[in-house]
N, CA, C and O atoms as a Tripos MOL2 file, in Angstrom:
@<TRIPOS>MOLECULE
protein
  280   279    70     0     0
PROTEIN
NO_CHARGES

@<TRIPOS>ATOM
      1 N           3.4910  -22.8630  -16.0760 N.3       1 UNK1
      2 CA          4.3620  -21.9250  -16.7750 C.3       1 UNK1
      3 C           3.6780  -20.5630  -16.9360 C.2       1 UNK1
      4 O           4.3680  -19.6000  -16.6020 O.2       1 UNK1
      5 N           2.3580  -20.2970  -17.4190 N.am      2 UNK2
      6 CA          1.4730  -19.4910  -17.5010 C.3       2 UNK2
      7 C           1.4630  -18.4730  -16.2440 C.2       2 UNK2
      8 O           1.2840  -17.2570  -16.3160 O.2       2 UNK2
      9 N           1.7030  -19.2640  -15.0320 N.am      3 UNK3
     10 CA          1.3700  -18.6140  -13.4540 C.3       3 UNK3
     11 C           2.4720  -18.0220  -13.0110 C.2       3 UNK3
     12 O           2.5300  -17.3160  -12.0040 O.2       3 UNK3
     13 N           3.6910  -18.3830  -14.0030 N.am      4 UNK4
     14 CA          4.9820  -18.0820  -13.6290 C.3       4 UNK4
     15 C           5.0900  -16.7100  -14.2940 C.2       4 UNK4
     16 O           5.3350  -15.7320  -13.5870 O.2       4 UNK4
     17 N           4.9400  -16.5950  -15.4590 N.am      5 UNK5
     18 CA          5.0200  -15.6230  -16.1560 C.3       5 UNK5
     19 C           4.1590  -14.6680  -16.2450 C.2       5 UNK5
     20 O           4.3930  -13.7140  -16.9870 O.2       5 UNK5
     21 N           2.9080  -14.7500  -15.4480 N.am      6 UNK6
     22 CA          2.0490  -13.3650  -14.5330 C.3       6 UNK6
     23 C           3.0560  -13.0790  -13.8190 C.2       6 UNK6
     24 O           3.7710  -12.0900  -13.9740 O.2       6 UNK6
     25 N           3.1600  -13.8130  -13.1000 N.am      7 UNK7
     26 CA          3.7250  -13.4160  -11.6200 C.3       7 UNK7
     27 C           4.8930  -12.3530  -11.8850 C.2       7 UNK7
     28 O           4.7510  -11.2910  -11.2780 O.2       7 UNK7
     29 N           6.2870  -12.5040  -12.8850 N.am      8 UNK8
     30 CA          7.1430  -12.0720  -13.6700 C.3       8 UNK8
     31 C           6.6900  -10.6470  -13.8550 C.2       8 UNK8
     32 O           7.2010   -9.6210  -13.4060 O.2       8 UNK8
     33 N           5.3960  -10.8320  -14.7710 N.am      9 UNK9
     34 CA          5.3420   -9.9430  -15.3150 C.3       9 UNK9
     35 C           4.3860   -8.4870  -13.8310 C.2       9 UNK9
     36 O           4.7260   -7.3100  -13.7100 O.2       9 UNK9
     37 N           3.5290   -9.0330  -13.2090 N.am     10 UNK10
     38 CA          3.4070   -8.1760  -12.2620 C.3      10 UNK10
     39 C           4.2680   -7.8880  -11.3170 C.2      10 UNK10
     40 O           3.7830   -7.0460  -10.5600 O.2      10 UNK10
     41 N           5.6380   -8.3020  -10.9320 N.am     11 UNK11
     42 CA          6.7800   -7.9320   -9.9390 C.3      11 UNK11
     43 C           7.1190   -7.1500  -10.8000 C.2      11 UNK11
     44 O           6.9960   -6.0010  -10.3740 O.2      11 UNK11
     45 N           7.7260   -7.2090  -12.4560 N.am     12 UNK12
     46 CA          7.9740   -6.2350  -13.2530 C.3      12 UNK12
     47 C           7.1510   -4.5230  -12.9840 C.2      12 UNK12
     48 O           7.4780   -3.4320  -12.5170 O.2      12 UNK12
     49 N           6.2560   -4.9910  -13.4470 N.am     13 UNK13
     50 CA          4.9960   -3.6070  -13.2120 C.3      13 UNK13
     51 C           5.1540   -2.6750  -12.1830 C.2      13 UNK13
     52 O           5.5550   -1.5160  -12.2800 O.2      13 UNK13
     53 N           4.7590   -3.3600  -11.0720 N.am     14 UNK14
     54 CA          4.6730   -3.0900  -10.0870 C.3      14 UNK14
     55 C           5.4900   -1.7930   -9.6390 C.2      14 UNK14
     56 O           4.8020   -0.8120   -9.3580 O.2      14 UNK14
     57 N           6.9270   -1.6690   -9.5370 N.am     15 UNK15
     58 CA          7.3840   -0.8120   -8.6290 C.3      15 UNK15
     59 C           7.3310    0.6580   -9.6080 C.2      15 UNK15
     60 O           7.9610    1.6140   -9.1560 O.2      15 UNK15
     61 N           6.6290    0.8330  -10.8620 N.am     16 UNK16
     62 CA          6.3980    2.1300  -11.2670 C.3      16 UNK16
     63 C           6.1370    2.8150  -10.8360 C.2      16 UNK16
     64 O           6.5280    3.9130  -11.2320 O.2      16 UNK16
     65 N           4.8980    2.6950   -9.1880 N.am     17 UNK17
     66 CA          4.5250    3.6090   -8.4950 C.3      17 UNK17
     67 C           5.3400    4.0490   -7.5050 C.2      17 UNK17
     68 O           5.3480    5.1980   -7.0630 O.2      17 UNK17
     69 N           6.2470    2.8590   -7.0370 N.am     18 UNK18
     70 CA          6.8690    3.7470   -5.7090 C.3      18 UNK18
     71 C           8.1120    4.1720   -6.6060 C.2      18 UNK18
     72 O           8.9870    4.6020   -5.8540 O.2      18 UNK18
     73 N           8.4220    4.2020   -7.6310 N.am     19 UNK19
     74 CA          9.7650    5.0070   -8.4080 C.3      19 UNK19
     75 C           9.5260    6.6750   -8.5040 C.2      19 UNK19
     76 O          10.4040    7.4970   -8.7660 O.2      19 UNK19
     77 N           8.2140    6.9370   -8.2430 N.am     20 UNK20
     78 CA          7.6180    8.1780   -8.5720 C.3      20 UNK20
     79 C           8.6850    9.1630   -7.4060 C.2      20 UNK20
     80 O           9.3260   10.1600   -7.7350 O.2      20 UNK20
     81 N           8.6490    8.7240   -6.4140 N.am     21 UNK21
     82 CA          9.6290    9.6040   -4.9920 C.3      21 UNK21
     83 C          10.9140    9.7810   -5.2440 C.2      21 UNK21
     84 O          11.5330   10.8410   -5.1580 O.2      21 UNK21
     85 N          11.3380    8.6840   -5.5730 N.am     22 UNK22
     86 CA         12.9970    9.3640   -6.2240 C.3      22 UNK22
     87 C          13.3350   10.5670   -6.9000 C.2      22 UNK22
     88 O          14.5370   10.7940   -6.7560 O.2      22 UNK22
     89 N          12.7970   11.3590   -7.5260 N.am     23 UNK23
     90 CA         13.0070   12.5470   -8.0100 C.3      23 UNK23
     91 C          12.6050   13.5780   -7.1280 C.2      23 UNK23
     92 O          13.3190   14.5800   -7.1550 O.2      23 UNK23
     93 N          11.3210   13.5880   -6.0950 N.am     24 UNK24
     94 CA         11.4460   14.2790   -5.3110 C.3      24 UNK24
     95 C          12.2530   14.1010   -4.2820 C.2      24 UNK24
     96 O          12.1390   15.1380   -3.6280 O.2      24 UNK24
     97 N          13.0570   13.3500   -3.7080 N.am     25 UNK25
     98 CA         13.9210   12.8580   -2.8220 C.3      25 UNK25
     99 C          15.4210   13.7830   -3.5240 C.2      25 UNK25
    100 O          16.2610   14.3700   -2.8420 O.2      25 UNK25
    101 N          15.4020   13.6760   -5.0140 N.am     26 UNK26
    102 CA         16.4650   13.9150   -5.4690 C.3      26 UNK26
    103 C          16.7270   15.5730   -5.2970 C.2      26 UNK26
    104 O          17.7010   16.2650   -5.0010 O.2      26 UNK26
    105 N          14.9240   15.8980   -5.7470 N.am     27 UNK27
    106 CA         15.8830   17.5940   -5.7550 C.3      27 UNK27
    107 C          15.6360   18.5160   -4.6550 C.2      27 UNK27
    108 O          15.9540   19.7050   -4.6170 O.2      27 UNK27
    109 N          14.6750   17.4280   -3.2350 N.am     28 UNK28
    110 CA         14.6810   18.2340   -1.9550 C.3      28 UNK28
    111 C          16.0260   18.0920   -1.3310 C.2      28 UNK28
    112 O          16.3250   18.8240   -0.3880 O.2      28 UNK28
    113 N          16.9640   17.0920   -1.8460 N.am     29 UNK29
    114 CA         18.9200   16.9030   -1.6020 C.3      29 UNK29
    115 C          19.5560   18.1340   -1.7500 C.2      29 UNK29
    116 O          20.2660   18.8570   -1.0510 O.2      29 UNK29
    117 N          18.8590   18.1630   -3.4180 N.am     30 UNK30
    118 CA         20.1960   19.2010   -4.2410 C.3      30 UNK30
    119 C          19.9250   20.9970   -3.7450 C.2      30 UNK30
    120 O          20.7300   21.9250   -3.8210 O.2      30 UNK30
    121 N          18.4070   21.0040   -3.2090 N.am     31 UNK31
    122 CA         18.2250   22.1950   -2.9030 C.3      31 UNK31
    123 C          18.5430   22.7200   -1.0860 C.2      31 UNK31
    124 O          18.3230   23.6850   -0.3540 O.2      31 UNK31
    125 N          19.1010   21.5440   -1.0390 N.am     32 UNK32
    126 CA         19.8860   21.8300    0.8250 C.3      32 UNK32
    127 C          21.0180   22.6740    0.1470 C.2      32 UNK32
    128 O          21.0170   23.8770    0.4090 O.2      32 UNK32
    129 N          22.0890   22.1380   -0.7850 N.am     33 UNK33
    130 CA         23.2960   22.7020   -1.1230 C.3      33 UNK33
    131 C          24.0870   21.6600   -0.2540 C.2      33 UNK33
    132 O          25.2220   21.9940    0.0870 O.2      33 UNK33
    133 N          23.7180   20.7050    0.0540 N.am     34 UNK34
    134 CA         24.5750   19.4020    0.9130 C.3      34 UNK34
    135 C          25.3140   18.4870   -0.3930 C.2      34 UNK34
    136 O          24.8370   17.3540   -0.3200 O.2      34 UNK34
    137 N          25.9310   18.5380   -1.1180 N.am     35 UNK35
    138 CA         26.1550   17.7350   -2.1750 C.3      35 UNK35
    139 C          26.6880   16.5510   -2.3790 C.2      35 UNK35
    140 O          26.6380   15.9770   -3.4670 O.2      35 UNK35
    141 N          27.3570   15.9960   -1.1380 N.am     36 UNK36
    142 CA         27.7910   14.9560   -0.3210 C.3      36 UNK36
    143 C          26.5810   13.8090   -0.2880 C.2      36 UNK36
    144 O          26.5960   12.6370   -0.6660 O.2      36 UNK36
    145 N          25.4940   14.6400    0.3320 N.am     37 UNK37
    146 CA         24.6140   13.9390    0.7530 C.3      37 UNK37
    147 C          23.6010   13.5300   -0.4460 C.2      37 UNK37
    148 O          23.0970   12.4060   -0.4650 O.2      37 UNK37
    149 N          23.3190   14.5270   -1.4760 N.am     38 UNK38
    150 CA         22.9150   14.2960   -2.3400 C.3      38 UNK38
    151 C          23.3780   13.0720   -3.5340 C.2      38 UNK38
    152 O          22.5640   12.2760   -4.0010 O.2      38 UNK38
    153 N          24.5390   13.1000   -3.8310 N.am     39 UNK39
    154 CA         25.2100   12.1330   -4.3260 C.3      39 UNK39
    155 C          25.1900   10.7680   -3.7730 C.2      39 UNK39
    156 O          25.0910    9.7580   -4.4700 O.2      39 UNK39
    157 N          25.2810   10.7820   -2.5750 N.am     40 UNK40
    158 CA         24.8580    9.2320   -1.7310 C.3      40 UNK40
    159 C          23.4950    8.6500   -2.0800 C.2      40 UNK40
    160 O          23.3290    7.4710   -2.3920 O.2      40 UNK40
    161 N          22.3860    9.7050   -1.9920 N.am     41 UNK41
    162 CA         21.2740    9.2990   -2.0670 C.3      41 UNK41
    163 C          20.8520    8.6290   -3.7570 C.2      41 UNK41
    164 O          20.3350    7.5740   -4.1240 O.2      41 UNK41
    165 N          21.4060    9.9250   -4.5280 N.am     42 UNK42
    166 CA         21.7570    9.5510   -5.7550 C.3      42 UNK42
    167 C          22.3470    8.0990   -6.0900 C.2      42 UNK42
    168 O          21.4730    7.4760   -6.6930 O.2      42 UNK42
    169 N          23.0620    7.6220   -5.9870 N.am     43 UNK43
    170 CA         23.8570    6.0050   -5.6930 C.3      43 UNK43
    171 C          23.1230    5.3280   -5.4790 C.2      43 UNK43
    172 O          22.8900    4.3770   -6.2250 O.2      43 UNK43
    173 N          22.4410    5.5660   -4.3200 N.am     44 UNK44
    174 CA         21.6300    4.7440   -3.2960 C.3      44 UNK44
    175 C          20.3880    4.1860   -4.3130 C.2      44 UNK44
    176 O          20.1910    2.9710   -4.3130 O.2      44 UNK44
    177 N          19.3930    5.2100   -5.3390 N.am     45 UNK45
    178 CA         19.1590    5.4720   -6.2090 C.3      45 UNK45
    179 C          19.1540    4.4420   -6.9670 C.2      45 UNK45
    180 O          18.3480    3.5130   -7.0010 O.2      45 UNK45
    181 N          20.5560    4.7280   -7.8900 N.am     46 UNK46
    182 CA         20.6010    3.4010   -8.4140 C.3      46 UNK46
    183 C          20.8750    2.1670   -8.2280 C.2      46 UNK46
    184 O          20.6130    1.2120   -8.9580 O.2      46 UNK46
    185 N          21.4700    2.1960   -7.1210 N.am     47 UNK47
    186 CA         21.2110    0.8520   -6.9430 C.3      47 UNK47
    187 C          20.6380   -0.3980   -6.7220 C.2      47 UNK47
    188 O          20.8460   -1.6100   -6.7950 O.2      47 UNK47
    189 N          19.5260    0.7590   -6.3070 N.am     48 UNK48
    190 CA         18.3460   -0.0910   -5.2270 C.3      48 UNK48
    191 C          17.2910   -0.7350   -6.8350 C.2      48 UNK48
    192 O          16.5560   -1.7080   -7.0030 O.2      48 UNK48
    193 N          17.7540    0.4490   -7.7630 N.am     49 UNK49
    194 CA         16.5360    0.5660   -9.7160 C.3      49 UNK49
    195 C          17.5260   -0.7110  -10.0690 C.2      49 UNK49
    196 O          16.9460   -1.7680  -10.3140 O.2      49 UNK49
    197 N          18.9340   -0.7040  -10.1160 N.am     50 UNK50
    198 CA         19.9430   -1.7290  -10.9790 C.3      50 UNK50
    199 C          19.5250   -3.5960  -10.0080 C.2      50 UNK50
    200 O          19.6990   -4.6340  -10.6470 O.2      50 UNK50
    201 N          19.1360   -3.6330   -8.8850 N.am     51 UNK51
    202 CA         19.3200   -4.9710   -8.4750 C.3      51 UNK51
    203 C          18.1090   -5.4450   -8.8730 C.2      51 UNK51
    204 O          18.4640   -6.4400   -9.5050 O.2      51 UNK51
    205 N          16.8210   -5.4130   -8.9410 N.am     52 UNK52
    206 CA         15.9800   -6.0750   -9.7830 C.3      52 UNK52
    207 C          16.0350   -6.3820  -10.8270 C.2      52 UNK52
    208 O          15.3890   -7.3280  -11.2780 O.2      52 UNK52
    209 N          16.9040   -5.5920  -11.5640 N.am     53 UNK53
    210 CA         16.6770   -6.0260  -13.1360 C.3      53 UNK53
    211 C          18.5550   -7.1110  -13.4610 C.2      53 UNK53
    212 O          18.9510   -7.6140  -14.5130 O.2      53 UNK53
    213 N          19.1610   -7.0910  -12.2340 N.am     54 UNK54
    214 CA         19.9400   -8.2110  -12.2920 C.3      54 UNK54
    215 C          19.7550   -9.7640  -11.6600 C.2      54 UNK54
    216 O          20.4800  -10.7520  -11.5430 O.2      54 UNK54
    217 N          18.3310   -9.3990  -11.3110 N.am     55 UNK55
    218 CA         18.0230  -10.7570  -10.4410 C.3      55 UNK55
    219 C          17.1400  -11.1690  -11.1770 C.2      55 UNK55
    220 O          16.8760  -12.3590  -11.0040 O.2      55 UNK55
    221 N          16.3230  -10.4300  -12.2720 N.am     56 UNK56
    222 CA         15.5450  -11.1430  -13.2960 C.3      56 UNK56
    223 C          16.2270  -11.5620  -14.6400 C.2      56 UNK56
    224 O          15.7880  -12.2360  -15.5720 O.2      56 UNK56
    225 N          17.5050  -10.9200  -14.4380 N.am     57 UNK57
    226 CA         18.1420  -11.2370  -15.3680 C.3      57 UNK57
    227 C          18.7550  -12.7340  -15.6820 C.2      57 UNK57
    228 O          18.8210  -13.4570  -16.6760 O.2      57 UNK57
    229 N          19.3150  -12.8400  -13.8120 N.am     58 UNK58
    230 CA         20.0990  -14.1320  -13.1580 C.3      58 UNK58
    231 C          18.4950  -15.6320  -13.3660 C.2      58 UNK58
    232 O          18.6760  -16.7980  -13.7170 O.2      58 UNK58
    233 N          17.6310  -15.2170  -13.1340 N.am     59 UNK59
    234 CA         16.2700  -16.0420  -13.4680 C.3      59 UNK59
    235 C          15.8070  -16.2170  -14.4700 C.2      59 UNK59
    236 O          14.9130  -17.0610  -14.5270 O.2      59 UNK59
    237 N          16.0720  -15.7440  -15.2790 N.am     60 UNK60
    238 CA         15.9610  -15.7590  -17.0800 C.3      60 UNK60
    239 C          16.9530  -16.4720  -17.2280 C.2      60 UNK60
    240 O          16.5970  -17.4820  -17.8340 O.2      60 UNK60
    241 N          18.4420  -16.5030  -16.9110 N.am     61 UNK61
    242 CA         19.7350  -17.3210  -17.4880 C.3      61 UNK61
    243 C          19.4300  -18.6130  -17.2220 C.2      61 UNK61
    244 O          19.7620  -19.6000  -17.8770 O.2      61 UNK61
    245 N          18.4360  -18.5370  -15.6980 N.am     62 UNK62
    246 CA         18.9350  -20.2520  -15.6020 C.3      62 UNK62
    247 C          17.3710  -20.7040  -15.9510 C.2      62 UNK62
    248 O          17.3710  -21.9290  -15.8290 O.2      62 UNK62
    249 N          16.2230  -20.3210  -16.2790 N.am     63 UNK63
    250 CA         15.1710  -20.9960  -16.8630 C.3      63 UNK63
    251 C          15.6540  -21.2530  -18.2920 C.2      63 UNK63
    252 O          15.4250  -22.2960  -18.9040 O.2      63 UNK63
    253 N          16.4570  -20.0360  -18.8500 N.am     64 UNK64
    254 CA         16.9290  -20.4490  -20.4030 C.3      64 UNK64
    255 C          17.7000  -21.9310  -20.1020 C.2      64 UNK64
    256 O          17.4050  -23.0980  -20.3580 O.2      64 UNK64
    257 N          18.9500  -21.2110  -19.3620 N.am     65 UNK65
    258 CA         19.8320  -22.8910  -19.2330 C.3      65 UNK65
    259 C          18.6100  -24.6270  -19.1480 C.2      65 UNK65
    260 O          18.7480  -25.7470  -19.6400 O.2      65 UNK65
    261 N          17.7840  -24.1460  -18.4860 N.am     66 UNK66
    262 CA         17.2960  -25.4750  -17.8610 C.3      66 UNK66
    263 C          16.3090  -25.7830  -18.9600 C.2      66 UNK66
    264 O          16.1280  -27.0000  -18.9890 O.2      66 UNK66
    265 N          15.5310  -25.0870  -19.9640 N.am     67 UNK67
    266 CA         15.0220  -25.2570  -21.1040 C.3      67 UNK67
    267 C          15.4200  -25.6220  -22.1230 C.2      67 UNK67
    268 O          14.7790  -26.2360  -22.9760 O.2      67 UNK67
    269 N          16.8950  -25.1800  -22.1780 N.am     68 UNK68
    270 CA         17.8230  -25.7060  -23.2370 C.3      68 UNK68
    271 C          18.4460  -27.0500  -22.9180 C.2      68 UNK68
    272 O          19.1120  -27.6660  -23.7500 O.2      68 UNK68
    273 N          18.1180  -27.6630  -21.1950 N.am     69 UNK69
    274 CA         18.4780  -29.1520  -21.3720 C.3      69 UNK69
    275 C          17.7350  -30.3500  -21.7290 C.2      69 UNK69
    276 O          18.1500  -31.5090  -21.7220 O.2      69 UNK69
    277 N          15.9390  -29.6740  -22.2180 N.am     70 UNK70
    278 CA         15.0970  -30.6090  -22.2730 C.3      70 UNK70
    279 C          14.8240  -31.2170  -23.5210 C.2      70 UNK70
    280 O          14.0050  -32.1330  -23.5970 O.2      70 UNK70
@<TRIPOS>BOND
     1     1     2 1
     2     2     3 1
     3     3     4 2
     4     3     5 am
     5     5     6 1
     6     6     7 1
     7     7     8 2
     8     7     9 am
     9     9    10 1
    10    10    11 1
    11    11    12 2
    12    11    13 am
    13    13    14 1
    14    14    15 1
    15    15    16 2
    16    15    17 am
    17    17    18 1
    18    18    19 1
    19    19    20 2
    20    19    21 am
    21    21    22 1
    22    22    23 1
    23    23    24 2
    24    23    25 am
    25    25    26 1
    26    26    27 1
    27    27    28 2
    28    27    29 am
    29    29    30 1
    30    30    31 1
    31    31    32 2
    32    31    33 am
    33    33    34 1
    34    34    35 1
    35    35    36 2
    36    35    37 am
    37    37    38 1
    38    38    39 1
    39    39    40 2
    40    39    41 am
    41    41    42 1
    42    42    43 1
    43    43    44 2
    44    43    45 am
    45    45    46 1
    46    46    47 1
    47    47    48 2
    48    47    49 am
    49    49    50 1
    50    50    51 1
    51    51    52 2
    52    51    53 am
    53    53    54 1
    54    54    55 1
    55    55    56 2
    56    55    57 am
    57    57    58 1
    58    58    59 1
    59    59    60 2
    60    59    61 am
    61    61    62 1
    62    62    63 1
    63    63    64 2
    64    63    65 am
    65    65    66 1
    66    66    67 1
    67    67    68 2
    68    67    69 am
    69    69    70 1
    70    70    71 1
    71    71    72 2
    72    71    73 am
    73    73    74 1
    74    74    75 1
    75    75    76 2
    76    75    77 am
    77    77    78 1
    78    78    79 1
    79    79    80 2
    80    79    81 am
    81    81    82 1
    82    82    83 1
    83    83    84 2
    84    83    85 am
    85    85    86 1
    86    86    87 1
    87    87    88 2
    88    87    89 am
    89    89    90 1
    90    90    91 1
    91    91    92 2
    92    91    93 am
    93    93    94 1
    94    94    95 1
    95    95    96 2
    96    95    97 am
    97    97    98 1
    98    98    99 1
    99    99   100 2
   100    99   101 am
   101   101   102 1
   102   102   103 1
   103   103   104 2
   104   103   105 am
   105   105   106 1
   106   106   107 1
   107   107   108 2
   108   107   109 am
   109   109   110 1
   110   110   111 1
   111   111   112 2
   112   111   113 am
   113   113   114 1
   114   114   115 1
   115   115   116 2
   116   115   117 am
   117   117   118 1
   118   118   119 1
   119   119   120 2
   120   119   121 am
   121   121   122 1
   122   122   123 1
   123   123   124 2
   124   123   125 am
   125   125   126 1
   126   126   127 1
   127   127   128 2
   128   127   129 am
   129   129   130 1
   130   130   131 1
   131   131   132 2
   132   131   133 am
   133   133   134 1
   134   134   135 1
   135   135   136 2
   136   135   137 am
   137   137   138 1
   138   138   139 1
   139   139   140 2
   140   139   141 am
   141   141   142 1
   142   142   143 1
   143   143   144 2
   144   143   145 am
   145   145   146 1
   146   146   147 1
   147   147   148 2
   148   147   149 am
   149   149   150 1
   150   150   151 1
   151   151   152 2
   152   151   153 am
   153   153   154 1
   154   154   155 1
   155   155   156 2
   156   155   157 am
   157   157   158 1
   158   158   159 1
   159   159   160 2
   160   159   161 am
   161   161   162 1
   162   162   163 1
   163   163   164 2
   164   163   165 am
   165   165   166 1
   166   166   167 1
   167   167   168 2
   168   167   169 am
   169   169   170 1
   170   170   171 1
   171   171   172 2
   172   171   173 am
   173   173   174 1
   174   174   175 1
   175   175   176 2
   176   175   177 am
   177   177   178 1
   178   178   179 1
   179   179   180 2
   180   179   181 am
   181   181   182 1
   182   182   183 1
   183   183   184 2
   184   183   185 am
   185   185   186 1
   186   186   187 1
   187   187   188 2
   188   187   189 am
   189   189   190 1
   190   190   191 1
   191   191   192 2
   192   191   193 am
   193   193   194 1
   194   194   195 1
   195   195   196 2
   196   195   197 am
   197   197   198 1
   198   198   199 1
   199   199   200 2
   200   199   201 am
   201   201   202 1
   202   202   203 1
   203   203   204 2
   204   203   205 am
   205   205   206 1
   206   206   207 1
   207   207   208 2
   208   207   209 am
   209   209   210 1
   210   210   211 1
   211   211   212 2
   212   211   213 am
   213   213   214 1
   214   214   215 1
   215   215   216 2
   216   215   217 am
   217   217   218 1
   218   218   219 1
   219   219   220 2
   220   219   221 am
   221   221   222 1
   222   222   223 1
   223   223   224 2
   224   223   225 am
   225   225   226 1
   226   226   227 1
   227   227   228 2
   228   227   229 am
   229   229   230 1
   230   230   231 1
   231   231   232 2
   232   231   233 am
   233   233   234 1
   234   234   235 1
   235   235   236 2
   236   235   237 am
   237   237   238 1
   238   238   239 1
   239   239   240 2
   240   239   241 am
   241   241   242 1
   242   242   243 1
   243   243   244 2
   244   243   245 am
   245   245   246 1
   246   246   247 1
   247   247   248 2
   248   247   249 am
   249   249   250 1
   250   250   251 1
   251   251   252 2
   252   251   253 am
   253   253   254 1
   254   254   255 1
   255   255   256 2
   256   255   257 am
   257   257   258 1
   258   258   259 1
   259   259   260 2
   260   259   261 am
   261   261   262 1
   262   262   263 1
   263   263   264 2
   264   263   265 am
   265   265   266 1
   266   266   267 1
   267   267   268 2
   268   267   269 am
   269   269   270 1
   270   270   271 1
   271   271   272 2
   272   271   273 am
   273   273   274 1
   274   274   275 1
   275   275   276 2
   276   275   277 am
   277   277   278 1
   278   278   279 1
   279   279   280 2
@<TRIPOS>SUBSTRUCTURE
     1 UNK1         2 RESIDUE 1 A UNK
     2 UNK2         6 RESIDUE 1 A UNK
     3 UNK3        10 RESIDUE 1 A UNK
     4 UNK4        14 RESIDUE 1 A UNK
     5 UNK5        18 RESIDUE 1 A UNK
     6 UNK6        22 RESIDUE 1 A UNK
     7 UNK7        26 RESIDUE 1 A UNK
     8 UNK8        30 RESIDUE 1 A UNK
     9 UNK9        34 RESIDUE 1 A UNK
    10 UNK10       38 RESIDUE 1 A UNK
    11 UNK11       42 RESIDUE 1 A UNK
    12 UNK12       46 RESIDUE 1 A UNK
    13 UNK13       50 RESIDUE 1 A UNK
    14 UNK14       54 RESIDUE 1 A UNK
    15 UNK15       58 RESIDUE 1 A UNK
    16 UNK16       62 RESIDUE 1 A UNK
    17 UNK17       66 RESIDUE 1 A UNK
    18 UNK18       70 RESIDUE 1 A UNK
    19 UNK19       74 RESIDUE 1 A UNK
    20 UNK20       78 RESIDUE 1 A UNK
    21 UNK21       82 RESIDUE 1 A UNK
    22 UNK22       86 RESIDUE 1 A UNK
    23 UNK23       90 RESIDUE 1 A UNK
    24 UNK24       94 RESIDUE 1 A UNK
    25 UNK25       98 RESIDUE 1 A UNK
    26 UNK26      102 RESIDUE 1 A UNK
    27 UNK27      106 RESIDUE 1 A UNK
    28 UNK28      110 RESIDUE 1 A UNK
    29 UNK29      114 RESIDUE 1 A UNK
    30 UNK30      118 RESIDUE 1 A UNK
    31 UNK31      122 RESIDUE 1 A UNK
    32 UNK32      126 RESIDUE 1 A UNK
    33 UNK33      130 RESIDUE 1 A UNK
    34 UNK34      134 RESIDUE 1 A UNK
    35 UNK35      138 RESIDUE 1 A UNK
    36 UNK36      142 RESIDUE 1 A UNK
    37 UNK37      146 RESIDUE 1 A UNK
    38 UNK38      150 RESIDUE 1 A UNK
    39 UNK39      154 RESIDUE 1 A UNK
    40 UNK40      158 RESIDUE 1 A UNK
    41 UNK41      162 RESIDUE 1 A UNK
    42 UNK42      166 RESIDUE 1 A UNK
    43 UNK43      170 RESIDUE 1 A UNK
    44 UNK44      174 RESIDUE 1 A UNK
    45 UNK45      178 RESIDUE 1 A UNK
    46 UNK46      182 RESIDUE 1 A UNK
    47 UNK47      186 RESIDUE 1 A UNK
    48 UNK48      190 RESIDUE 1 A UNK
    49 UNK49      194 RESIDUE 1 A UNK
    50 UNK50      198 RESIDUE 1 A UNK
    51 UNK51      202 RESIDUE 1 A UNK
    52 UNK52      206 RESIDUE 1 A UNK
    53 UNK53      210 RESIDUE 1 A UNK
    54 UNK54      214 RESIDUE 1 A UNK
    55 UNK55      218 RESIDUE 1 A UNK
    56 UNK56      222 RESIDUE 1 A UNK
    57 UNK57      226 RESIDUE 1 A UNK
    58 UNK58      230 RESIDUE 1 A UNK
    59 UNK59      234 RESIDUE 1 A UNK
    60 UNK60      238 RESIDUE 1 A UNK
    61 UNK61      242 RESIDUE 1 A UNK
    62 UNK62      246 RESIDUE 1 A UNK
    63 UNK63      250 RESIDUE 1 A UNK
    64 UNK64      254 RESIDUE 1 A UNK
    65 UNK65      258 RESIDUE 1 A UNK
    66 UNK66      262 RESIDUE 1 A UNK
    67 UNK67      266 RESIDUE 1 A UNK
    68 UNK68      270 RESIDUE 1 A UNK
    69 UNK69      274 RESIDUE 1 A UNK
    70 UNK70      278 RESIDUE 1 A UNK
C-alpha cells in the first residue's frame, strides 16, 4: 500500500516541470494575431492539465469502493 501511494504521489509531482511551456506556447500564439489558432492550442491546453486529474480521480473511486467492501 505504502509503494502505491509513492508512486501516486510522484506521477502527481511530476508534470510541474513540463507545465512550465504552456504559457510560453500560449503567448508566442496570441502574438501571431492568429486567434483561431491560439484558442485551439488553448483547449488543447486544457485538456491535456483536465485528463490526469480525472483518471486519478476514476482510481481513487474504485480503491475507495473496494476498501469500503472489506
Amino acid at each position: 500500500m505504502n509503494r502505491i501511494l509513492l508512486i501516486i504521489i510522484v506521477i502527481l509531482l511530476s508534470p510541474q516541470v513540463g507545465a512550465a511551456q504552456c504559457a510560453m506556447c500560449r503567448a508566442v500564439l496570441e502574438s501571431d494575431g492568429n486567434a483561431a489558432a491560439a484558442e485551439g492550442i488553448n483547449n488543447g491546453i486544457v485538456y491535456l492539465m483536465a485528463i490526469p486529474y480525472i483518471l486519478v480521480g476514476v482510481v481513487f473511486y474504485f480503491v475507495y469502493k473496494q476498501m469500503k467492501k472489506s
